[in-house]
C-alpha positions as CSV (number, residue, x, y, z in Angstrom):
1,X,100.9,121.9,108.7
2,X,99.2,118.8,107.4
3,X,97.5,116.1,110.1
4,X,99.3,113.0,109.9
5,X,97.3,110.0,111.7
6,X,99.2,106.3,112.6
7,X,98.0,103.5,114.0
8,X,99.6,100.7,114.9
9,X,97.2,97.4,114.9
10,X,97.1,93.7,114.8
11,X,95.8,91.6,112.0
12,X,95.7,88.4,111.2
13,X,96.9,86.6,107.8
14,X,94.9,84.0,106.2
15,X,96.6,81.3,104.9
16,X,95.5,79.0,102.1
17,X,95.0,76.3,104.4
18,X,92.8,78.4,106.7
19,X,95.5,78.7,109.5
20,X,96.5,82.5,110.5
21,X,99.4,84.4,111.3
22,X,99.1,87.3,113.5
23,X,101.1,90.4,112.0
24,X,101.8,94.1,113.3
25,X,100.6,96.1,110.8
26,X,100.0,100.5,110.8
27,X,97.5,102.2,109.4
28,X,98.4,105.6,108.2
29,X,96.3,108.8,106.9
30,X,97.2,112.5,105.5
31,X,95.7,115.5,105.2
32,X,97.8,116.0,102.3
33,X,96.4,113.1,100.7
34,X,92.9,113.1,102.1
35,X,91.0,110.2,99.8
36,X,93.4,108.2,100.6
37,X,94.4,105.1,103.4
38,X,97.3,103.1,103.9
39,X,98.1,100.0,105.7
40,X,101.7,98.8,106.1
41,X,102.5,95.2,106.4
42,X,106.1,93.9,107.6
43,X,108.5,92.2,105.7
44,X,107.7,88.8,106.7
45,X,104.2,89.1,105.4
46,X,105.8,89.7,101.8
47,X,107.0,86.9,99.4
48,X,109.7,89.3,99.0
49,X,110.8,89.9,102.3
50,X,110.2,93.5,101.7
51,X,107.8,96.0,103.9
52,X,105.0,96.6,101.2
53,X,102.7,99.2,101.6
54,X,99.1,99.3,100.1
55,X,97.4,103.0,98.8
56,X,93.3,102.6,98.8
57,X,90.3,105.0,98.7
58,X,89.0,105.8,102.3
59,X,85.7,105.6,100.9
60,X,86.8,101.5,100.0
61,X,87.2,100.9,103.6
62,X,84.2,102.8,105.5
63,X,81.8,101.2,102.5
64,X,84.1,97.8,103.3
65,X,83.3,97.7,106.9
66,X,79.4,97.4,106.3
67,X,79.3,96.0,103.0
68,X,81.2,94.1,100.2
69,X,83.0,96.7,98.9
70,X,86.1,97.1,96.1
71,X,86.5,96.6,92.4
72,X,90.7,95.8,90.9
73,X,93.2,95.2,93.8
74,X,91.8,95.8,97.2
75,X,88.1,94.2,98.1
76,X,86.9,94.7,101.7
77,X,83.6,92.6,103.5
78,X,82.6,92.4,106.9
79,X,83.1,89.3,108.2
80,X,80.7,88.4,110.9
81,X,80.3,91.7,113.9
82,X,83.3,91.8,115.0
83,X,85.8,91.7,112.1
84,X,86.7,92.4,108.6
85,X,88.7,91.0,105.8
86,X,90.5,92.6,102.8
87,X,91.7,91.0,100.0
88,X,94.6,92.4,98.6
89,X,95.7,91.3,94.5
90,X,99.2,91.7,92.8
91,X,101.1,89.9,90.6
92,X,102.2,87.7,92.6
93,X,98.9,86.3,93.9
94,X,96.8,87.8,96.5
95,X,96.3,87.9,100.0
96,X,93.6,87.9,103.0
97,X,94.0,89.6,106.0
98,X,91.2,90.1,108.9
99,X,91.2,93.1,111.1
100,X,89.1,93.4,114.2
101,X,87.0,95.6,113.0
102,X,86.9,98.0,115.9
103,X,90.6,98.9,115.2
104,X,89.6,100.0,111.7
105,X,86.9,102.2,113.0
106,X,88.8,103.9,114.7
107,X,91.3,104.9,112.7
108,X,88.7,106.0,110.4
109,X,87.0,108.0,112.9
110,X,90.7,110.0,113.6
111,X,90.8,110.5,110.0
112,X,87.3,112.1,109.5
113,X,88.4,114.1,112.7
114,X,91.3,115.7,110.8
115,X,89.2,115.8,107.2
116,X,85.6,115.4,107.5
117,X,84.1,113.9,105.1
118,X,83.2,115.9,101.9
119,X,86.4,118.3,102.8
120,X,88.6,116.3,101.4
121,X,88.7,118.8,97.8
122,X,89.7,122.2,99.7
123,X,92.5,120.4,100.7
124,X,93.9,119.2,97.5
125,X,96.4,121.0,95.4
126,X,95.6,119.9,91.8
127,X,99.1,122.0,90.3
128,X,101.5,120.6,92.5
129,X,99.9,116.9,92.8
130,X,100.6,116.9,88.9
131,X,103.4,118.4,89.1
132,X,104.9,115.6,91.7
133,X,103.1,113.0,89.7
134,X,105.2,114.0,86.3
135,X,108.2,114.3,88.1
136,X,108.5,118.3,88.7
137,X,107.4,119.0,84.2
């Protein structure tokens, strides 16, 4: 049975005129998809007024919480000791949200506790990931 890890945390959305909004947010991790992070934001943090759900590279946010970090959509950076922001880019425009930075530790440290670091390949299933990606061809 594959580890699933959530955490449920508080960030904090940056407007563009520098005010911010706290938000509930979770943090999620799988074994069965061990590169991988995600972080859930609420519906009234969309433009939509839908839950919307970001997929990033673990690797973005441990490199993120020490140093820039990120190329395309998601771009993490410390921000001072005790924090860290991520930019997130769609479509629509993008969006900068702060975590404390000892949250995000955290959950990353669960995560390497249910895949280490470097174990992430054993647990992969190359056939069946393509398989679900192609729709079951």
């Amino acid at each position: 049975m594959a580890v699933t890890l959530q955490q449920p945390t508080r960030a904090r959305l940056i407007a563009p005129d520098g005010r911010e909004y706290g938000l509930p947010v979770v943090l999620r991790y799988s074994a069965e998809d061990p590169l991988a992070v995600r972080i859930t934001f609420p519906s009234e943090a969309s433009l939509d007024g839908m839950e919307v759900t970001w997929i990033f590279a673990r690797q973005l946010l441990e490199d993120g919480l020490g140093a820039p970090s990120g190329a395309g959509d998601v771009h993490i950076w410390p921000c001072g000791r005790a924090r860290t922001v991520m930019e997130f880019h769609s479509h629509e425009g993008l969006a900068l949200v702060q975590f404390d930075k000892i949250d995000l530790r955290r959950f990353l440290t669960r995560s390497y506790a249910a895949v280490p670091a470097g174990g992430e390949a054993p647990t992969l299933d190359l056939d069946q990931d393509l398989s679900r990606l192609l729709g079951g061809v």
